[in-house]
C-alpha positions in Angstrom: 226.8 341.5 105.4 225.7 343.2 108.6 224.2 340.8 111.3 220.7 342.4 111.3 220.8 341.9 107.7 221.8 338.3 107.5 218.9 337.9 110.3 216.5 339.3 107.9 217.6 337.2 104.9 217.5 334.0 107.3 214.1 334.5 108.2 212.7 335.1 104.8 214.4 332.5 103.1 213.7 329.8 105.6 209.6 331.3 105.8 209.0 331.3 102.2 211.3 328.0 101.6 209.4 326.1 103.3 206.2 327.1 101.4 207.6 325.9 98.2 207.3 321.6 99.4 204.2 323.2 101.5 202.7 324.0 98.5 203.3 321.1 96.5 202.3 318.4 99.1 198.8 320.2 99.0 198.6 319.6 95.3 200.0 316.3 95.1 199.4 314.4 98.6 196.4 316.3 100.3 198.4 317.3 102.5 197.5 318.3 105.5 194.4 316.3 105.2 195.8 313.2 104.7 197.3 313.3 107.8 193.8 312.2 109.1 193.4 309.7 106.4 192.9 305.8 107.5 196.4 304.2 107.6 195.8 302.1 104.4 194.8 305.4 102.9 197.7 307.3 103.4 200.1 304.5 102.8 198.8 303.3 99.6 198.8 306.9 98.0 202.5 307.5 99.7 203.4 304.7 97.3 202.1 306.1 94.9 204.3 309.3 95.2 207.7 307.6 94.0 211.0 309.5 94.9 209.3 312.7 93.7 207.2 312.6 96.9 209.9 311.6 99.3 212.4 313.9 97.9 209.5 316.6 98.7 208.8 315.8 102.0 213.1 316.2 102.5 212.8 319.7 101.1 210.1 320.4 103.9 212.1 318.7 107.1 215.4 320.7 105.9 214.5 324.2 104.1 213.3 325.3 107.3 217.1 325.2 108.3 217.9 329.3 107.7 215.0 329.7 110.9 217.3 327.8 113.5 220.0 330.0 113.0 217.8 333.4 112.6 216.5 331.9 116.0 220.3 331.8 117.6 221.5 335.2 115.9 218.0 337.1 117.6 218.6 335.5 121.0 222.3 336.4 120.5 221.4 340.5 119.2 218.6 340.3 121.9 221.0 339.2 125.0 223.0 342.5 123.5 220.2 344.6 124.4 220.2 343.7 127.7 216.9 341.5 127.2 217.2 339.2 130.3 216.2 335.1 130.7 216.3 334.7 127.1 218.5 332.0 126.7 215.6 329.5 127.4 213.7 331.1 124.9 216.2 330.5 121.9 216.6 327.6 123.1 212.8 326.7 123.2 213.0 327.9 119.5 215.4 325.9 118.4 214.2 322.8 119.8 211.2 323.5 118.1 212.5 323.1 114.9 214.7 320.4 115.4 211.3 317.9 117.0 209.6 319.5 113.5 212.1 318.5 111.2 212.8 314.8 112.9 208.7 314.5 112.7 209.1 315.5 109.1 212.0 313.0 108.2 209.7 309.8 109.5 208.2 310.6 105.8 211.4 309.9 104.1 213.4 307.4 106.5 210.1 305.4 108.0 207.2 305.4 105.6 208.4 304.9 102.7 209.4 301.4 103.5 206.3 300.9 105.6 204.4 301.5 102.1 206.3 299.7 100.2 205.5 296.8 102.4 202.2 297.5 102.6 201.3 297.8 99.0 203.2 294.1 98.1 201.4 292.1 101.4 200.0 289.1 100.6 197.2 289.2 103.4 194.6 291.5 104.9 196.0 290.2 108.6 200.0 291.1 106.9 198.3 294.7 105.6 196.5 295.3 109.2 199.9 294.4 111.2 202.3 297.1 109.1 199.2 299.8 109.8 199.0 299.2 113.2 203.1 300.2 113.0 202.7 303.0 110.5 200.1 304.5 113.0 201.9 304.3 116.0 204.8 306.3 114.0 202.4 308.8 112.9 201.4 309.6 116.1 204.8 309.9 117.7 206.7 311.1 115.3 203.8 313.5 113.7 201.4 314.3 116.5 203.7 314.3 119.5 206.7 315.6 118.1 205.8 317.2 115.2 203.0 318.6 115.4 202.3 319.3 119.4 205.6 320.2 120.9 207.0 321.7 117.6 204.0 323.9 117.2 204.0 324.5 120.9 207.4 325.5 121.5 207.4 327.8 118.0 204.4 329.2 119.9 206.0 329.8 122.7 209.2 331.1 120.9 207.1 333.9 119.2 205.1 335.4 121.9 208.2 335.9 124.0 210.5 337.1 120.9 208.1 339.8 119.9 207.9 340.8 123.7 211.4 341.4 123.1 211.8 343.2 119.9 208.8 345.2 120.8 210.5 346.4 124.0 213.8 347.0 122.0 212.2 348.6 119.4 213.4 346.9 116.7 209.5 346.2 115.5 206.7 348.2 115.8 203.6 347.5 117.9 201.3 346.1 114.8 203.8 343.6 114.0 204.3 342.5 117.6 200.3 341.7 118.1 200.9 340.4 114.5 202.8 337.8 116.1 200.5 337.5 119.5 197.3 336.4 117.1 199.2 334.2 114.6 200.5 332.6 117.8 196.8 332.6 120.0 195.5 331.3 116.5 197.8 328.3 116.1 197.6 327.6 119.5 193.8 326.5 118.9 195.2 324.0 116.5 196.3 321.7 119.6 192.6 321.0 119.8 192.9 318.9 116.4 195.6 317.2 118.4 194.1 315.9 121.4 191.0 315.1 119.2 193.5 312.0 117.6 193.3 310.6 121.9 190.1 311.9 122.7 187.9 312.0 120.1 184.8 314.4 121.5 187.4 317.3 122.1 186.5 320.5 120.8 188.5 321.0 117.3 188.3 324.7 114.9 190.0 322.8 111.5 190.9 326.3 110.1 192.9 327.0 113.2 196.1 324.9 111.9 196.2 326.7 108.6 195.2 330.2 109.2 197.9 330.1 112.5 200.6 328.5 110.3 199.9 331.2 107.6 200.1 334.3 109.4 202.8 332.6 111.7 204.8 332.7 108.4 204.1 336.3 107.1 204.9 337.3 111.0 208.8 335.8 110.0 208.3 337.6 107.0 207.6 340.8 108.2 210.3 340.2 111.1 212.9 339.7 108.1 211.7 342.8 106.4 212.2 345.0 109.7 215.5 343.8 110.2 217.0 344.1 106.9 215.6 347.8 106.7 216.9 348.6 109.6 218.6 352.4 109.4 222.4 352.1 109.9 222.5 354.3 113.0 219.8 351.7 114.9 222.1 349.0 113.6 224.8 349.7 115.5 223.4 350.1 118.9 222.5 345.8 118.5 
């Protein structure tokens, strides 16, 4: 399979992959509402989830695996093109889904014991203690890693990657700014963020989802152009 190709297939299959356990958490945890919940909250209805919902929440961390190496095989057709300083950016990319996926994996290495233990404690004080740990987790692990320097450095990723392939030509303009919204969108969802620290901060809820979701279709679209691309344009990558 020709490299443009196999880029194509990479980012469609890791975009619409990780819509499947996306999709099913919203049906079957709240999520990403629950992320908000009171400790006790979430931990009680984690519980609640069995192995199904762990084994979901493993689907999520590692079906978004194809994107890391589309990310590697664009910087690599990019640097071809004689696209200059983008090393950091592939780089930026793929760190960006490796702080993602380790904030992900706290859901099936870290909480599910930390529910466990706080659905059998004896006492309120035993109950308070293991929430006090479970939110400290959840705001490494989710917020900082997870949430703010993965969406940040995917952010960042995009905006500079379209650049690219809009001056190579390998997409066209529309799909470029596609990428430029999606990314200014989901760059208002750091508000929701900072709001966890400092409560009176400014925070636009539908940021996170409607960023997320065209971020995705952007990788869709990507895929599209690249496995379309004519033979003859191929070549010159």
């Amino acid at each position: 399979m020709k490299q443009e190709k196999l880029i194509g297939s990479l980012l469609i299959i890791g975009a619409l992959g990780v819509t499947v356990p996306y999709t099913m958490l919203t049906l079957t945890f709240d999520y990403p509402d629950i992320l908000r919940a009171e400790s006790g909250t979430v931990l009680t209805e984690f519980h609640k989830g069995g192995t199904t919902l762990i084994l979901t929440w493993l689907a999520f961390a590692l079906l978004g695996l194809p994107l890391l190496i589309a990310y590697s095989l664009i910087g690599q057709n990019l640097e071809l093109k004689k696209i200059s300083s983008l090393k950091w950016v592939t780089t930026i990319g793929i760190v960006s889904g490796v702080v993602q996926i380790i904030g992900l994996l706290r859901w099936v290495f870290v909480v599910p014991m930390l529910a466990t233990e706080y659905v059998s404690a004896q006492t309120p004080a035993a109950q308070a203690s293991i929430s006090m740990i479970f939110r400290a987790v959840h705001q490494f692990g989710g917020v900082l890693l997870g949430e703010h320097l993965g969406q940040l450095f995917t952010i960042i990723w995009t905006v500079f990657t379209a650049a690219a392939l809009l001056k190579t030509k390998l997409i066209p303009k529309w799909i470029a700014w596609w990428g430029y919204l999606a990314s200014f969108i989901y760059l208002l969802a750091q508000g929701e963020l900072l709001a966890t620290v400092i409560p009176s901060f400014p925070v636009l809820d539908i940021a996170g989802f409607v960023g997320s979701t065209l971020w995705l279709l952007w990788l869709v679209l990507v895929g599209l152009r690249f496995i379309t691309l004519k033979t003859a344009h191929s070549n010159t990558l």
